[in-house]
C-alpha positions in Angstrom: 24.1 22.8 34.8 24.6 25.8 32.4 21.3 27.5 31.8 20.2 29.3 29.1 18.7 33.1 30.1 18.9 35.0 27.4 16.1 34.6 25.2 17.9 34.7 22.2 20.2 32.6 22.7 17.7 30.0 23.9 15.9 30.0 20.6 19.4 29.5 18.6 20.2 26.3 21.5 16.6 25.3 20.3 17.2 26.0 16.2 20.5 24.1 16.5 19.1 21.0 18.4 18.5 17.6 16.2 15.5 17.2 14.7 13.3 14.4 16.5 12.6 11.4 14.5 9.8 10.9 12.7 6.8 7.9 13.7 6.9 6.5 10.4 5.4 3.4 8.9 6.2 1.3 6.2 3.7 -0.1 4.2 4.9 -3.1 2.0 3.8 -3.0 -2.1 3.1 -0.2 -4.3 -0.4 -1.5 -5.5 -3.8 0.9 -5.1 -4.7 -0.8 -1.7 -1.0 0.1 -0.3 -1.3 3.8 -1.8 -4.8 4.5 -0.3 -3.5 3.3 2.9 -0.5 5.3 2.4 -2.3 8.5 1.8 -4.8 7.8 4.8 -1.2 6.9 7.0 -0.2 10.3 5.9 -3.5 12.3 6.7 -2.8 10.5 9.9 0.5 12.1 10.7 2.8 8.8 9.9 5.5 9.7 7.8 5.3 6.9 5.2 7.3 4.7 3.4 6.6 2.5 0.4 8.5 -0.3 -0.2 8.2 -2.1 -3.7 7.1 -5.9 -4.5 9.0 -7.1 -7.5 7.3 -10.1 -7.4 3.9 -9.1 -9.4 3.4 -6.0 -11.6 1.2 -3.2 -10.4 -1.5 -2.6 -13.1 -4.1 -0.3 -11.7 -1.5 2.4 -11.9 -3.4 5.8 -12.0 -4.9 4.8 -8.9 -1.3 3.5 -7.3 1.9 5.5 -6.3 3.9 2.5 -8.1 5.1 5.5 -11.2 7.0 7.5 -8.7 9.6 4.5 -9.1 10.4 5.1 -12.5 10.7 9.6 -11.2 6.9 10.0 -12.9 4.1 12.5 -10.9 1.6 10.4 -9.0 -0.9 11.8 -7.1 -3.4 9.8 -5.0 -6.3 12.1 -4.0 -3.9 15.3 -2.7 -1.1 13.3 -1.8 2.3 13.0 -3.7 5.3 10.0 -4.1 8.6 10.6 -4.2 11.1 7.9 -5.0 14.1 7.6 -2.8 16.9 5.2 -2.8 18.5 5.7 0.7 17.0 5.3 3.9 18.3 8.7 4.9 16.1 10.5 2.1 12.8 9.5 4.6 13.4 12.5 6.5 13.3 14.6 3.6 10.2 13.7 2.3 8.7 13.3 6.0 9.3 17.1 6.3 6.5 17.4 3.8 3.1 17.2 4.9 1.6 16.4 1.4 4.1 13.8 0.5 4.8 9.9 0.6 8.1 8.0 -0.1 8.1 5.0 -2.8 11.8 3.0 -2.8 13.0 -0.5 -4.3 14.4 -0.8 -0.8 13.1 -4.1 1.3 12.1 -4.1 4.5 15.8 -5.3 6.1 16.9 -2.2 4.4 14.4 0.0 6.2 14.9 -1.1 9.1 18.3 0.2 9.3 16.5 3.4 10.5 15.1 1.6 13.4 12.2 -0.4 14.9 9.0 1.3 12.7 6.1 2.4 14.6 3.8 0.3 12.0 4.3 -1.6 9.2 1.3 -2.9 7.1 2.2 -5.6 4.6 -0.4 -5.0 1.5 1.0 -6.8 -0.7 -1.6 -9.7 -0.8 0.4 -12.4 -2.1 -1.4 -15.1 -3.6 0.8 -17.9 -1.8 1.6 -20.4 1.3 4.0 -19.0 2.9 3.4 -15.7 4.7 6.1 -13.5 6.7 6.0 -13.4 10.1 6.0 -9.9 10.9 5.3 -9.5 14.4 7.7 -8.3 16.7 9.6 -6.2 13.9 7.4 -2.9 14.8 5.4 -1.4 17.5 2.6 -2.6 15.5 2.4 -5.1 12.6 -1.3 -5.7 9.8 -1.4 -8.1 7.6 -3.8 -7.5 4.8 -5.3 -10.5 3.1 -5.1 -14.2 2.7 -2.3 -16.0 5.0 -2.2 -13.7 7.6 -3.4 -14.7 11.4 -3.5 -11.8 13.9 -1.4 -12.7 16.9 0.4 -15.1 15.1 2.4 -14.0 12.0 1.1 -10.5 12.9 -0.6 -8.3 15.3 -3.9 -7.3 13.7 -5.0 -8.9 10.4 -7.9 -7.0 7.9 -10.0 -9.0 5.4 -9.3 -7.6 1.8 -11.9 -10.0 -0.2 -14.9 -7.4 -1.2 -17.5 -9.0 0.7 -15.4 -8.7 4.3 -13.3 -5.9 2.9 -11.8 -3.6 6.1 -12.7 -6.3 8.6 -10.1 -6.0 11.5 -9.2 -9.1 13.1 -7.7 -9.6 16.4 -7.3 -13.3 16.9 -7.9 -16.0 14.1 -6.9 -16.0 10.3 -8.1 -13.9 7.4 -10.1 -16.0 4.6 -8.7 -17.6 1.9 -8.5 -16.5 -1.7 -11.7 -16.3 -3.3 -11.9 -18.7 -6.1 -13.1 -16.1 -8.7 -12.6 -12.0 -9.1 -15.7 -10.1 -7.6 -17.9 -8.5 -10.2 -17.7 -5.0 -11.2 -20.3 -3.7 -13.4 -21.2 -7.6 -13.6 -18.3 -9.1 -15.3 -16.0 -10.9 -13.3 -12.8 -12.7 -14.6 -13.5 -12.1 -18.1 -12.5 -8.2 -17.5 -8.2 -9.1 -17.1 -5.8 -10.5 -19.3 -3.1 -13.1 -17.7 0.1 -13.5 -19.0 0.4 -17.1 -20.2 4.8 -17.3 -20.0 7.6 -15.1 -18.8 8.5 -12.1 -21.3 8.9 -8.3 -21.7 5.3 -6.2 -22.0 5.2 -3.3 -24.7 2.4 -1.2 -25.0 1.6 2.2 -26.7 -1.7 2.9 -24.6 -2.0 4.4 -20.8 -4.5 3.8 -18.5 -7.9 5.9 -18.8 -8.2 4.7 -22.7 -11.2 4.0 -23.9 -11.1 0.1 -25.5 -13.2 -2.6 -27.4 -13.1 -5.9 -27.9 -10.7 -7.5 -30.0 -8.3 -4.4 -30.3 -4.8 -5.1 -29.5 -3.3 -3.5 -26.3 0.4 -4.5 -26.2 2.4 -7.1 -27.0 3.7 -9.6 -24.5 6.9 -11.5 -25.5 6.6 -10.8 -28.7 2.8 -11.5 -29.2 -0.1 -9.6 -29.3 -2.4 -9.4 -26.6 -6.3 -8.4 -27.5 -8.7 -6.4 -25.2 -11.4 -9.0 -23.9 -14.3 -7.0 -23.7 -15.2 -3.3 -24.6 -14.6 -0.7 -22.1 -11.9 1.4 -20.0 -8.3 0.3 -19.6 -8.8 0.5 -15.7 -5.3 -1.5 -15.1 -2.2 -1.2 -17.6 0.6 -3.1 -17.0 3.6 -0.6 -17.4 5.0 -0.3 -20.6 8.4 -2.3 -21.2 8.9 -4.5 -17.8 9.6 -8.2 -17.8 6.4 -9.9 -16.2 6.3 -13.3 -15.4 3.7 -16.3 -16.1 0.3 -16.2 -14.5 0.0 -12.5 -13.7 -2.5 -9.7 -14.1 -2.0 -7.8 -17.4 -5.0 -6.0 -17.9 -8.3 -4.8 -16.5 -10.6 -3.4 -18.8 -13.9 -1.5 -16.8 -17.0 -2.0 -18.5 -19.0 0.7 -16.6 -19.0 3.0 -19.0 -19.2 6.5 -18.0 -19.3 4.9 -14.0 -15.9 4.1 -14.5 -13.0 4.5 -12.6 -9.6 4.3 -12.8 -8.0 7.4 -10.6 -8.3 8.3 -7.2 -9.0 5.5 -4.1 -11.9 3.1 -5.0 -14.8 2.2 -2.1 -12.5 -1.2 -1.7 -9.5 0.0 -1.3 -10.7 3.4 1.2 -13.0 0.5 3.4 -9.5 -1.3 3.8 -7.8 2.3 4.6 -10.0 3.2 6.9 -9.8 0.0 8.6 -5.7 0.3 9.4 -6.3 3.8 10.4 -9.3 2.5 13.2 -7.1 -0.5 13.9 -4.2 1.9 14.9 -6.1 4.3 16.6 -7.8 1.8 18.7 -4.4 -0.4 19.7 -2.9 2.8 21.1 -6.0 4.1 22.9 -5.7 0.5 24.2 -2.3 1.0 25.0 -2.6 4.7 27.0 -5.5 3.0 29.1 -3.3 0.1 30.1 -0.7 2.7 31.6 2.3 1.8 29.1 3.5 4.8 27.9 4.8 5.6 24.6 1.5 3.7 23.9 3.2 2.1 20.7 6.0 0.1 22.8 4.2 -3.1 23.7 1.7 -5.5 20.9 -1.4 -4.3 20.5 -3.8 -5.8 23.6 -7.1 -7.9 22.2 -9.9 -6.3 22.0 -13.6 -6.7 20.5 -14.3 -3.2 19.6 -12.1 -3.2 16.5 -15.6 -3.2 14.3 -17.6 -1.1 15.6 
């Protein structure tokens, strides 16, 4: 073989050679809980892909990367979203340290650039029938009701507040809670619901102060009033069609507590969580011999809590 002596012309051999791929992971939904995780993915080294739900609007939007979709700045904490529409765009933005990809892409079209080292499905669908995931990545979490670690997915983590970031190994995560969890102790009467199919318009942005009675936007054509008094917390985005039974608003009654930026104590717990999870399923991996660690399903283990 043809070696390379002069020193010079090793470092333009090296230069020239194809840049290795990146480890990246896609995370499934644009909501807040799939941005924090996103952001803590990123800290993590992961180069990181968001891919959109069309199936149920995003509202808590200033604390979400969902706005990069329509080319608008979003920062979560120091990280940055950048919309792409091709799978080949990834490597751009995985080039950037501080930087996060948001597409309309689905998963079958992301998985044109390969088997992904993780992918975490946050979208927390209210429904039956969950997707079995496992198998389609080195490692596979499923966030929320409807998933069962070992079954439709590797590793499963609790999202209701009172187990939020649980990691589960074997068994399935609990079932929707019946009501919303209180925050600054009101409970459902904080969101709107859209009662029928129709297009949302609205001249307010998250971050607005509101009281009761006010209207906030218009859905299909009628008006829609704030509930209580407060801070819009969650916005649904001006001029989408959203269908029946759906999260409109969020209105925070904290007062000067509120919050409606950054990653919330739920959301970071659930973060965290996927981070440990990983973490632990490859040192898992490493002491089991089976190297690259993230080749084989994560082994059981009872330290995932700890």
């Amino acid at each position: 073989m043809h070696q390379i002596d002069d020193p010079n012309a090793r470092r333009d051999a090296i230069s020239a050679a194809p840049p290795a791929s990146p480890r990246f992971a896609v995370v499934l939904g644009t909501n807040e809980i799939a941005s924090a995780i996103a952001v803590f993915l990123r800290r993590f080294g992961r180069a990181v892909v968001l891919s959109h739900d069309p199936l149920a609007p995003v509202i808590r939007r200033g604390m979400a990367f969902y706005d990069a979709l329509y080319d608008d700045e979003r920062l979560v904490e120091t990280i940055a979203a950048m919309r792409i529409d091709s799978v080949s765009e990834l490597f751009d933005v995985a080039a950037l340290r501080d930087r996060v990809a948001v597409t309309s892409l689905g998963l079958t079209d992301l998985l044109v650039l390969g088997q992904p080292d993780i992918i975490v499905d946050a979208r927390m669908h209210k429904r039956s029938i969950m997707p079995r995931l496992r198998g389609l990545a080195g490692l596979t979490i499923g966030l929320g009701p409807g998933f069962t670690a070992r079954g439709n997915c590797d590793v499963a983590i609790e999202t209701r507040p009172d187990r939020a970031g649980l990691v589960l190994r074997e068994g399935t995560t609990e079932p929707v809670a019946a009501l919303p969890s209180l925050l600054g102790g009101i409970g459902a009467e904080r969101f709107v619901y859209s009662k029928a199919p129709g297009r949302w318009r609205t001249a307010l942005d998250i971050g607005a102060r509101i009281f009761r009675g006010v209207i906030v936007g218009h859905h299909g054509g009628a008006a829609v009033k704030a509930p209580i008094d407060g801070i819009l917390r969650g916005l649904a985005r001006d001029g989408i069609e959203i269908p029946a039974g759906v999260k409109l608003i969020e209105i925070d009654p904290r007062g000067r507590a509120s919050k409606w930026t950054g990653i919330d104590e739920r959301a970071r717990g659930i973060a965290e969580a996927v981070v440990r999870a990983i973490m632990l399923c490859e040192a898992e991996r490493v002491l089991e011999g089976d190297l690259p660690a993230r080749k084989r399903p994560c082994p059981a283990s009872n330290f995932f809590n700890e």
